[in-house]
C-alpha positions in Angstrom: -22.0 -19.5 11.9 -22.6 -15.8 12.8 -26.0 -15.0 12.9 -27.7 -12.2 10.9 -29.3 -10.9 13.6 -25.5 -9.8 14.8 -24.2 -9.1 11.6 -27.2 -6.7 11.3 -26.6 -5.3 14.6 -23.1 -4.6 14.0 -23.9 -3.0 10.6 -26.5 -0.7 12.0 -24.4 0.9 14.7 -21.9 1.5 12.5 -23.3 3.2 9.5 -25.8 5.0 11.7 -22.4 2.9 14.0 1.2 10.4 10.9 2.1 7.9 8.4 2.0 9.2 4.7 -0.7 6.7 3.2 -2.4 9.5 2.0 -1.3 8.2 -1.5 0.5 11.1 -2.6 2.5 9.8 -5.3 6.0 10.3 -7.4 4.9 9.4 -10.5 2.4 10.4 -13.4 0.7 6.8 -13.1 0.3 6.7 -9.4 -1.1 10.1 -9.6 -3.1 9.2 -12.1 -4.6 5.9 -11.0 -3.3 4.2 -14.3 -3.0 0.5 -14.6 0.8 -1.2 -13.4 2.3 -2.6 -16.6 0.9 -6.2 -17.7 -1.5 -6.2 -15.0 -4.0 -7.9 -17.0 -6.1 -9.8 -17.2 -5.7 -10.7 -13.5 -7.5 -13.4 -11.8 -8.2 -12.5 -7.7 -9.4 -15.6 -5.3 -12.2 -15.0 -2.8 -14.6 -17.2 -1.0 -16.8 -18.0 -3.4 -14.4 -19.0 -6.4 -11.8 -16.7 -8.2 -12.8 -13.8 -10.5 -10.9 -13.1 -14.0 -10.7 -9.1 -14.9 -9.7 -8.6 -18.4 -8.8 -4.7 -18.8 -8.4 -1.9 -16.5 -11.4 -1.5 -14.6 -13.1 2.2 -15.0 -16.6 2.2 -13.7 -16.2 0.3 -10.1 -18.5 -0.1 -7.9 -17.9 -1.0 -4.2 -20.0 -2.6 -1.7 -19.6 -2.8 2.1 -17.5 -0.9 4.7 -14.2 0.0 3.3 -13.7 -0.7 -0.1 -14.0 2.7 -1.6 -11.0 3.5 0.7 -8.7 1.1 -1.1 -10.1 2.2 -4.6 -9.3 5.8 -3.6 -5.9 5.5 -2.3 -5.5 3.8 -5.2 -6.5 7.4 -7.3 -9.6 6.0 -8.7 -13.5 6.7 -8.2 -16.0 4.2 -7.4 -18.9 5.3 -10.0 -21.0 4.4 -6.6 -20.3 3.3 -2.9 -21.3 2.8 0.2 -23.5 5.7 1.8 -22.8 6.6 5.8 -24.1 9.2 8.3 -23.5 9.8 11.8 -21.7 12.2 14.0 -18.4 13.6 11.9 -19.9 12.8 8.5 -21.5 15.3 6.4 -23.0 14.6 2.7 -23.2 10.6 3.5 -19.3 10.2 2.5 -16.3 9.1 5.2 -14.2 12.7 5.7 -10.8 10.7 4.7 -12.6 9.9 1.2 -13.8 13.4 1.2 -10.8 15.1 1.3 -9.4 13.0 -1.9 -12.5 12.8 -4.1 -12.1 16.6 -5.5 -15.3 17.6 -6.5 -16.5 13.8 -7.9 -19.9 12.7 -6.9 -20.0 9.3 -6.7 -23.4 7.6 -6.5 -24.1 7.1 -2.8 -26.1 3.8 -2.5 -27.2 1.8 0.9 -26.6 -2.4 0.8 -27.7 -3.4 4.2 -29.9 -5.6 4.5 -30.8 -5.3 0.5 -28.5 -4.7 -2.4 -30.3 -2.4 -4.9 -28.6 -5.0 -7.8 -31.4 -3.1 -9.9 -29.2 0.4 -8.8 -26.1 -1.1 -9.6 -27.6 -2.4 -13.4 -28.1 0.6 -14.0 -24.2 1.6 -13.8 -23.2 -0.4 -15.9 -19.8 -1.4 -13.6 -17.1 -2.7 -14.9 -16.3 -4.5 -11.3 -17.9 -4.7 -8.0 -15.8 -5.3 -5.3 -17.6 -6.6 -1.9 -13.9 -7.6 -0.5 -15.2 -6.3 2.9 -19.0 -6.8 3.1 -21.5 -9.6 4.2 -22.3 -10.5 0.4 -23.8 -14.4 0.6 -23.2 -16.8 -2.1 -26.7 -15.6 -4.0 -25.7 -12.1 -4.0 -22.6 -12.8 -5.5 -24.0 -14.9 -8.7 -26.5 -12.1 -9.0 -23.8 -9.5 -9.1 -21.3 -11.3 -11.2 -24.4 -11.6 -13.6 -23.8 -7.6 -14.1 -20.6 -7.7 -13.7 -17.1 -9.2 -12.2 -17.4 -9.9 -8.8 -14.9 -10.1 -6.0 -15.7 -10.8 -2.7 -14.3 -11.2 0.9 -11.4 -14.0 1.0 -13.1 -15.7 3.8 -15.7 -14.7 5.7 -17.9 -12.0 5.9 -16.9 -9.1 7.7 -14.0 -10.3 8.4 -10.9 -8.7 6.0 -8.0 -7.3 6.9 -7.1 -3.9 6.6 -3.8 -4.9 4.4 -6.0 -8.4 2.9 -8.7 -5.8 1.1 -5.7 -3.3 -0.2 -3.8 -6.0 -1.6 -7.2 -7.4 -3.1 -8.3 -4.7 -4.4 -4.8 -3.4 -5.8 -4.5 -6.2 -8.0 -8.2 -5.9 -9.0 -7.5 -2.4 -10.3 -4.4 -3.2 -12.0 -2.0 -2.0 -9.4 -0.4 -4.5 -7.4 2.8 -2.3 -7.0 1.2 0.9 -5.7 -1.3 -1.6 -2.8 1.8 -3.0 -1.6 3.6 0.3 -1.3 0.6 2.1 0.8 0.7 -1.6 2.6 4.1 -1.4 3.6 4.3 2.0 4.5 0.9 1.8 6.8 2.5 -1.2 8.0 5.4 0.4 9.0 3.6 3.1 10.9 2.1 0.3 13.2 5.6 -1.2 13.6 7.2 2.1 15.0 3.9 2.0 17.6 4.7 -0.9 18.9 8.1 0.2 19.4 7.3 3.1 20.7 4.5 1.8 23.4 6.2 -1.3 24.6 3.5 -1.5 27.7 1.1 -2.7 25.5 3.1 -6.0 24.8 0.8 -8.7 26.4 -2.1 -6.5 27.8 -5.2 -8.1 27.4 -8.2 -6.3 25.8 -12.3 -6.5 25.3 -13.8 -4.4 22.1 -17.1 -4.5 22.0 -20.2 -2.3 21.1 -23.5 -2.2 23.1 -27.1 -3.5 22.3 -29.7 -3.5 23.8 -29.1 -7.2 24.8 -26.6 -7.1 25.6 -22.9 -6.6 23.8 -21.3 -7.5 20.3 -17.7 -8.4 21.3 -15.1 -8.6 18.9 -13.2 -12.1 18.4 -9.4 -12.6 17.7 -10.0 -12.8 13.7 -11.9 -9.6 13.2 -9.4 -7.1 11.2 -9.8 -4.4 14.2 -8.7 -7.0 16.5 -5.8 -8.5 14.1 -4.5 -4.9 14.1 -4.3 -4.2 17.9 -2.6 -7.2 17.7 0.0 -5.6 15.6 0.4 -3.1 18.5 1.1 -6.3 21.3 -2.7 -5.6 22.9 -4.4 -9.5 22.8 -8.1 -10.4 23.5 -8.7 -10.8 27.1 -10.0 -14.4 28.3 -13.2 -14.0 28.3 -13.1 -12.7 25.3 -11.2 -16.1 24.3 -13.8 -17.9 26.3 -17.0 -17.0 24.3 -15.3 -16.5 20.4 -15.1 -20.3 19.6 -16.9 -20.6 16.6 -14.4 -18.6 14.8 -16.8 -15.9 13.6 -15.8 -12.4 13.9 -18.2 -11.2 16.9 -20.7 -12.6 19.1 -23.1 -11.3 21.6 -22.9 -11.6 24.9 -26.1 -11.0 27.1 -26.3 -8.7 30.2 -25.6 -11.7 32.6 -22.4 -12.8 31.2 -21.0 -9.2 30.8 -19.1 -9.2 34.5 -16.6 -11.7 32.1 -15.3 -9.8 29.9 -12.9 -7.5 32.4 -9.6 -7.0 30.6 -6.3 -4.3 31.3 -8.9 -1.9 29.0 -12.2 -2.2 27.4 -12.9 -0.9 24.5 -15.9 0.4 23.5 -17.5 1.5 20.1 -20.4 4.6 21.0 -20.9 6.2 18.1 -23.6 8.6 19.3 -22.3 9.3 22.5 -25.0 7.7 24.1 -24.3 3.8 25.4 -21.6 4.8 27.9 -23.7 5.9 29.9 -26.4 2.9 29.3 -24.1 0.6 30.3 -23.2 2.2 33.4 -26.8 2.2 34.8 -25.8 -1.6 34.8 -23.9 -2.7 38.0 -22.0 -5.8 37.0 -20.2 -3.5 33.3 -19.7 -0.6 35.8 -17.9 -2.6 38.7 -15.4 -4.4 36.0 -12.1 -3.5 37.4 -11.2 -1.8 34.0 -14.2 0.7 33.8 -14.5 1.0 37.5 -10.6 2.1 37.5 -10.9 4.0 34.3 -9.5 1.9 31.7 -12.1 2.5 29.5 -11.5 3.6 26.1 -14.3 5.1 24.4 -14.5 6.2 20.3 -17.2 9.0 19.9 -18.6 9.5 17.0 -19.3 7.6 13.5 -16.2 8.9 11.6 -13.9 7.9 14.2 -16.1 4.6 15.3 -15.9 3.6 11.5 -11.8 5.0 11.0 -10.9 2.7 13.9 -13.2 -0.4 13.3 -12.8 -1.1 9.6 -8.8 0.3 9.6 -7.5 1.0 6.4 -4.2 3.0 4.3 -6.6 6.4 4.5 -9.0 6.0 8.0 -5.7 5.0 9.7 -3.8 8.4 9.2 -7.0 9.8 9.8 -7.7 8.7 13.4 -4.8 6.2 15.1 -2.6 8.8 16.3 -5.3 10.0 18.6 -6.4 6.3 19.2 -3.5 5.0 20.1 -3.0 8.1 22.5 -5.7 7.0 24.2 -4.9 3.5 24.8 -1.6 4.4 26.3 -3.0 6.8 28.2 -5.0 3.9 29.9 -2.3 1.3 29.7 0.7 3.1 31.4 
């Protein structure tokens, strides 16, 4: 199992760390948010059991890295979500669910390492959706205690961009409208691939620094998944230390010289661990960094846009990332 010491770690740096899924609809009930016809009750499956949701959820409250993203596409505010900061954010919110919210002030609440399930109480939610978060087993009872709870599918941290929207979609009552932003974000990705055929079988390593080390990404993690989509695959030694099928693992200083790939990938949110690494012979002779491979995502809002992809972060920031990976794998 994944440690929490590395869930932690990958939490911290990430909340410190042109394809028309903006949701812009044709019809008064997509605009509006409203419920699909005889979507309810509905009974979504997760990892720790199944969840039954009687009417047409109006106070939701969303826990963990993404969610509010879904709800929002979906033309619905969370009562309270998740609160970030960093380079790119201002007032604690993600700009792509700034630009949509129009003028709502959602509560702004912070869930790692604690859940403030005295906070959330007090909102009186009609359902808390944690479908991308590190919730364990006795977080969930004690939140489905206030209120219906549904939680990641599998494991934690570990959703799918397309996984969470469908989730969530039928969660809120609208299947119909998920599976339309899924299919069209979907197709966006399709026409990359197409359109960057050199990245059919080059290998990558994503990863993030600490000061151990680094927290590589494994072949199940959804930011992983999704370069898949694009015909980039893990390199082997990235293979070589994911086999316990969690989502990331560290890798210390000494086994860093393994990870060279056709481009690394790396998440520095401040700007800052480039050049930390660098003072660090064996990352800085790695064929791909030493011949300029090296793809680098500065700052939080486009750290967070590219590692926890969904319909409203992907508009926001995969044009210019996928620029950059072609620029490096041509």
């Amino acid at each position: 199992m994944k440690t929490r010491s590395v869930l932690l770690a990958a939490c911290v740096a990430l909340t410190l760390s042109a394809c028309g899924t903006s949701g812009d609809s044709g019809s008064d009930t997509e605009a509006s948010g409203a419920a699909e016809a005889g979507a309810f009750p509905v009974t979504v499956d997760h990892a720790y059991g199944s969840t039954t949701i009687d009417a047409e959820p109006m106070r939701i409250v969303t826990i963990g890295w993404s969610g509010q993203d879904a709800v929002i596409a979906l033309n619905k505010v969370p009562v309270a979500m998740e609160s970030f900061s960093g380079d790119g954010i201002e007032n604690n919110i993600l700009p792509w669910d700034a630009s949509r919210l129009n003028g709502a002030k959602p509560v702004l609440m912070t869930t790692n390492p604690d859940i403030p399930f005295e906070q959330i109480l007090g909102l009186d939610p009609d359902v808390i959706l944690a479908v991308y978060s590190g919730i364990d087993e006795g977080e969930y009872k004690r939140l489905s205690d206030i209120a219906p709870t549904v939680a990641f599918p599998d494991q934690p941290w570990d959703t799918a961009w397309d996984k969470q929207m469908s989730m969530i979609g039928a969660a809120l009552g609208q299947p119909e409208q998920a599976q339309t932003l899924i299919d069209e974000t979907g197709a966006y990705f399709e026409k990359q691939a197409a359109d960057h055929p050199q990245f059919q079988g080059k290998t990558a390593t994503y990863a993030m620094r600490t000061d151990e080390g680094l927290i590589v990404f494994c072949g199940t993690d959804p930011r992983i998944r999704l370069l898949g989509q694009l015909g980039v695959k893990t390199s082997p030694g990235v293979d070589a230390v994911c086999t316990s099928g969690d989502s990331s693992v560290s890798v210390g200083m000494e086994s860093i010289d393994t990870l060279d790939a056709d481009v690394f990938i790396l998440v520095d949110a401040d700007g800052t661990n480039l050049d930390k690494l660098m003072s660090f012979g064996p990352f800085a002779n790695m064929t791909s960094v030493s011949n300029g491979r090296l793809v680098r995502l500065v700052g939080m809002d486009y750290a967070m846009a590219t590692s926890a992809p969904t319909v409203l972060s992907v508009p926001y920031a995969f044009d210019e990332f996928i620029a950059q990976l072609s620029d490096k794998l041509s």
